[in-house]
C-alpha positions in Angstrom: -23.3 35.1 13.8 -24.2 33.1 10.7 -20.6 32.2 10.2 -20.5 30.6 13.8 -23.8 29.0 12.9 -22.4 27.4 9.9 -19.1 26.2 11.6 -21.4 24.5 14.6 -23.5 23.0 11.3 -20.7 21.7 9.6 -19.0 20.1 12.8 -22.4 18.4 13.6 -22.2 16.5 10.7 -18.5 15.8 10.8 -19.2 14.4 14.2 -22.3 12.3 13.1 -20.2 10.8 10.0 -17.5 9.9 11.9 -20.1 8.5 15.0 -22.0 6.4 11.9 -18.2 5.2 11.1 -17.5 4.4 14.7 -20.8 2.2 14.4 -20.5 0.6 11.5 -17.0 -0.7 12.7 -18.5 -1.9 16.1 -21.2 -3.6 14.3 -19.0 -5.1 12.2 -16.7 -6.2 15.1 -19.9 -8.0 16.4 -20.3 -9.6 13.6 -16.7 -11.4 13.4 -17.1 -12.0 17.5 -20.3 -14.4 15.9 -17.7 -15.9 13.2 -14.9 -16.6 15.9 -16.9 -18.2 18.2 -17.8 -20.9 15.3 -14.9 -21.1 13.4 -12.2 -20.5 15.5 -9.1 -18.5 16.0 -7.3 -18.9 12.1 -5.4 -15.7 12.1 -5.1 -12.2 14.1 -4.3 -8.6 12.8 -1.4 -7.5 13.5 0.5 -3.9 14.5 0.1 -1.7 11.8 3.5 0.1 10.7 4.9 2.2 7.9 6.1 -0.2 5.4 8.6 2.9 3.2 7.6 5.6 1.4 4.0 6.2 1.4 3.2 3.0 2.0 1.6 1.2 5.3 0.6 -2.4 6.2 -2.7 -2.9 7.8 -3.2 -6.2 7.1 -3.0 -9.3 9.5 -0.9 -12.4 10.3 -1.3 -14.4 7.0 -3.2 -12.3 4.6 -2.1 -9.3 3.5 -3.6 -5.5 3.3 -1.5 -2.8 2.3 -2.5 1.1 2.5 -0.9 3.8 -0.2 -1.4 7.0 1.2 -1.6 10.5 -0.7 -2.9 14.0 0.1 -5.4 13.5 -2.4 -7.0 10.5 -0.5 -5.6 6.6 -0.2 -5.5 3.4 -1.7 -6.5 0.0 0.1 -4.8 -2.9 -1.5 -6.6 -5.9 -0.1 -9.6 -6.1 2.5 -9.0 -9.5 2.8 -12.3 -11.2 4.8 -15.3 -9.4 5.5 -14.6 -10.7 8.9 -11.4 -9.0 9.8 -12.8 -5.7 8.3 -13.0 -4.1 11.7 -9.7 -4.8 12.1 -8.1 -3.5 9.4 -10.4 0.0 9.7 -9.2 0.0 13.0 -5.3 0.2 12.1 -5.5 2.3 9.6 -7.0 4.6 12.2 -4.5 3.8 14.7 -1.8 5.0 12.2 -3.5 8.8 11.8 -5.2 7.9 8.4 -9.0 7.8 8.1 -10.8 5.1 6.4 -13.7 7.8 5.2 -10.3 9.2 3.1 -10.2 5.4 0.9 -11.3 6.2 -2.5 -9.6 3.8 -4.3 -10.0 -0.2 -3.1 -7.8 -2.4 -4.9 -7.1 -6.6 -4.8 -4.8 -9.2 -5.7 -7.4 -12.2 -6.7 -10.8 -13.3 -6.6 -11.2 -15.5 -3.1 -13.0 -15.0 -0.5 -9.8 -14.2 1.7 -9.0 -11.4 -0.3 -12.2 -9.9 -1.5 -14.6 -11.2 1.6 -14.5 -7.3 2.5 -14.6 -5.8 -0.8 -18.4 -5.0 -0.5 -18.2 -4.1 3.8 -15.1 -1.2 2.8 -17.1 -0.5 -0.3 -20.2 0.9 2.3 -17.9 2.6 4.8 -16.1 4.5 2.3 -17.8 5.1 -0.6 -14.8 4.2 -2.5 -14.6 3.1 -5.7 -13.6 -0.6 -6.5 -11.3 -1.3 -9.5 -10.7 -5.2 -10.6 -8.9 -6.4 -13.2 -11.3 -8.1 -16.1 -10.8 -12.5 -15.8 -11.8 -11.6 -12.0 -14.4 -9.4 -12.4 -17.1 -12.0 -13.5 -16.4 -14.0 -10.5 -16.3 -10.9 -7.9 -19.2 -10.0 -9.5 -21.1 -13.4 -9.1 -19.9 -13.8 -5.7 -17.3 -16.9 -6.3 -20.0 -18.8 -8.0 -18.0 -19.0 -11.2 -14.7 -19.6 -10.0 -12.8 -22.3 -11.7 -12.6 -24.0 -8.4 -15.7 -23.5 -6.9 -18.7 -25.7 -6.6 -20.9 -23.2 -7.3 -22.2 -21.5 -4.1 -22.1 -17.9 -3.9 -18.8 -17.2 -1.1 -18.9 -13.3 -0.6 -21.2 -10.8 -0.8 -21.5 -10.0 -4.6 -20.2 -6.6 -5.4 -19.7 -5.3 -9.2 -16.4 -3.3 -10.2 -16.7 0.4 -10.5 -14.0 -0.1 -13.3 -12.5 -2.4 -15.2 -8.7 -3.0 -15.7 -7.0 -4.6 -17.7 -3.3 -5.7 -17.9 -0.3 -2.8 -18.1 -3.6 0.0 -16.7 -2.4 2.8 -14.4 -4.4 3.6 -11.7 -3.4 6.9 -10.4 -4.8 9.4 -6.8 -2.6 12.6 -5.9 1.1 11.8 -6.0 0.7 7.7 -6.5 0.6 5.7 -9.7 -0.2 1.6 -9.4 0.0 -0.4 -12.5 -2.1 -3.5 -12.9 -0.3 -6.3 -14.3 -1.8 -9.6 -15.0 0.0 -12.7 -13.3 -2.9 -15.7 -14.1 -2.7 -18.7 -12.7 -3.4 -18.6 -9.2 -6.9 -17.3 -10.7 -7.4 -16.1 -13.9 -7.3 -12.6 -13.2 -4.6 -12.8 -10.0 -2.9 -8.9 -9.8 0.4 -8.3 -9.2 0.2 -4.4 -8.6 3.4 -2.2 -8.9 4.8 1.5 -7.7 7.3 3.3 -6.9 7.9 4.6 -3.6 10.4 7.7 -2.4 12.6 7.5 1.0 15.4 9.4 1.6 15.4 11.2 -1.4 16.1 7.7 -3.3 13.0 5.9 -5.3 12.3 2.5 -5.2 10.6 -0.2 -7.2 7.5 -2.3 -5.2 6.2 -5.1 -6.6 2.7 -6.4 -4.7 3.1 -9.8 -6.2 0.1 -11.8 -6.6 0.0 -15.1 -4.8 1.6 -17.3 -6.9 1.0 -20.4 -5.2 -0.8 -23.9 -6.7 -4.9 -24.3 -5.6 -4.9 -27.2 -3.7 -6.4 -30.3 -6.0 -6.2 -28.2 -9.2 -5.7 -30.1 -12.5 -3.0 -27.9 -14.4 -3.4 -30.9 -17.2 -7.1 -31.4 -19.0 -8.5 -28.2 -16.9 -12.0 -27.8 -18.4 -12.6 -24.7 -16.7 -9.1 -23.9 -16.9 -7.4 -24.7 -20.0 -4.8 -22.8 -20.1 -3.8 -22.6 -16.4 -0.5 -24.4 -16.7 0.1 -21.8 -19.4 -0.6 -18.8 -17.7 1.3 -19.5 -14.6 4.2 -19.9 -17.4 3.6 -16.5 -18.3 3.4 -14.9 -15.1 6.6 -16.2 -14.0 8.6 -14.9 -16.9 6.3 -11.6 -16.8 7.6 -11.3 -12.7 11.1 -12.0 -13.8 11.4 -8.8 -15.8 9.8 -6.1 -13.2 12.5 -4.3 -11.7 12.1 -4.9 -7.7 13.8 -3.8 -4.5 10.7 -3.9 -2.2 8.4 -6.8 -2.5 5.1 -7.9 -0.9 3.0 -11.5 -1.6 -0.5 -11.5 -0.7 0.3 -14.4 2.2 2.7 -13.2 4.9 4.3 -16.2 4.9 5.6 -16.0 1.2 7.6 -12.8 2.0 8.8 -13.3 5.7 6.6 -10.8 6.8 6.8 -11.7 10.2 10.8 -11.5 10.3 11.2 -8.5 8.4 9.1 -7.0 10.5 11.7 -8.0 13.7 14.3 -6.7 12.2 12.6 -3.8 11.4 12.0 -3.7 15.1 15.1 -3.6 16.5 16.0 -0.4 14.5 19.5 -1.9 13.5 21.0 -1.9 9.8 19.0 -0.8 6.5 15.2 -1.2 5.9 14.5 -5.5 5.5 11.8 -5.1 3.3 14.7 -3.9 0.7 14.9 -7.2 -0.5 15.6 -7.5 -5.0 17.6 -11.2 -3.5 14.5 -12.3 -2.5 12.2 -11.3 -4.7 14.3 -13.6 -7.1 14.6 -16.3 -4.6 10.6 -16.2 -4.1 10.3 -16.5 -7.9 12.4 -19.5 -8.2 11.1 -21.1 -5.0 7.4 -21.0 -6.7 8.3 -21.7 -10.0 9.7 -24.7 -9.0 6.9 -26.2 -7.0 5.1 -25.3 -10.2 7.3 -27.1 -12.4 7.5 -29.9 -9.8 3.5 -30.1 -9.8 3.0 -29.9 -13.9 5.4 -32.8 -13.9 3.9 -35.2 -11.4 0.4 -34.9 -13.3 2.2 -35.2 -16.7 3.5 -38.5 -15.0 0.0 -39.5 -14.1 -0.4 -38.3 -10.8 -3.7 -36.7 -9.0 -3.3 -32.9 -8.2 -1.8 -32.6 -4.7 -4.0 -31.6 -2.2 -2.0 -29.7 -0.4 1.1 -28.6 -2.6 4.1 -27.0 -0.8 4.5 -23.5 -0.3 0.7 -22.6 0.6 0.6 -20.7 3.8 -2.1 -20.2 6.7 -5.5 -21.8 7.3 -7.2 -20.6 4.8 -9.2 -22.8 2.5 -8.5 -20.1 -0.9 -4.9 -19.0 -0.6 
């Protein structure tokens, strides 16, 4: 008799946590509903489908959000906007996962498009956020002190549960992502790497950072960048030597999300997202508008507004 009383007990207050989920999604969906209405359509979430390995995307039609699943619990890569939280909750959900199992939230850089819903997944899932250290200050401040902003706090602030710094393994059940720092972009922009089984055959993922140019950024006489044109240097010869057959970039656009994911729909030939060629075309496409950019202001040029290669409508990128 007490044993059926404690079974009742215990699904009570399974079915109360997952009903206090259920709400916090709905009232978050309410919430973006508000933002739509005034901003406008920019982008929309997209199916959510197994990626390879134990890896999912969850993420939506420019920015990126990937899910690294283990017995042990899982591992967001990405909320991108607080806005499009609901969504994202809601695919992982329509895959089989549950969001309650996140214990480990992860990002690629500091703007709003990427960590909007750091703080929103941090409440529904307890988990515990890990940011590499150049970004933390600015997470932490809520944008304030990014090198391009004007000040004004664009997220909800949100300090890092820990620290990382660059080569750091962050490991849950059978996954390990290393941290590797790709500045530029921001000063502590991520590019995360794993490896993933299929088939009996491992492969090497690189999450690459974006590595795209801010729009109007000096990369010459940066005050509160100095070394930007450096860094991006760096992180282009750091990319160079991963070892990568499956690649990601935190816009969809950078990585032909949307046509890998057609052919990956029709079922025919090997999986598209096996792609070392175009990791190294990606690389060279970018480092070129880099180099492209660095020379124009060397000539005495403005920083371009809107450089090539940026993708979407968002303002951070």
């Amino acid at each position: 008799m007490k044993r059926q009383k404690h079974v009742q007990e215990t699904y009570r207050i399974s079915s109360l946590v997952q009903t206090m989920l259920s709400l916090s999604i709905f009232l978050l969906s309410l919430a973006r509903l508000g933002e739509a209405q005034t901003e406008g359509p920019r982008q929309h979430a997209l199916k959510p489908f197994h990626l390879i390995g134990n890896i999912y995307y969850v993420g939506l039609s420019n920015n990126t959000s990937f899910l690294i699943t283990t017995p042990q619990g899982h591992i967001l890569l990405d909320p991108t906007e607080e806005a499009f939280v609901p969504d994202i909750s809601r695919n992982i959900e329509q895959l089989g996962f549950h969001v309650k199992d996140i214990k480990i939230i992860l990002n690629a850089h500091a703007h709003t498009d990427h960590v909007g819903g750091l703080a929103a997944f941090k409440e529904l899932t307890g988990a515990k956020v890990l940011v590499m250290a150049e970004d933390a200050p600015v997470i932490a401040d809520g944008g304030r002190s990014d090198f391009r902003s004007d000040g004004k706090e664009q997220w909800k602030l949100i300090k890092a549960d820990q620290i990382l710094h660059d080569g750091e393994q962050v490991r849950l059940g059978n996954a390990t992502m290393v941290a590797r720092l790709t500045p530029g972009h921001t000063k502590g922009c991520t590019t995360w790497t794993t490896v993933a089984e299929e088939n009996g055959q491992k492969y090497n993922v690189v999450f690459v950072c974006s590595m795209g140019l801010g729009g109007g950024v000096p990369l010459i006489g940066n005050k509160k960048y100095p070394t930007v044109a450096e860094d991006y240097v760096k992180s282009f010869n750091l990319l160079r030597s991963l070892p990568c057959d499956v690649f990601s970039v935190s816009h969809a656009g950078m990585f032909n999300l949307d046509g890998k994911m057609k052919r990956m729909e029709q079922g025919t030939g090997p999986n598209p997202f096996i792609d070392p060629d175009g990791y190294r075309a990606f690389i060279d496409l970018y480092e070129g508008y880099f180099k492209d950019e660095l020379k124009k202001q060397q000539d005495g040029a403005p920083p371009t507004i809107s450089p090539p290669g940026r993708t979407g409508g968002s303002r951070a990128n």
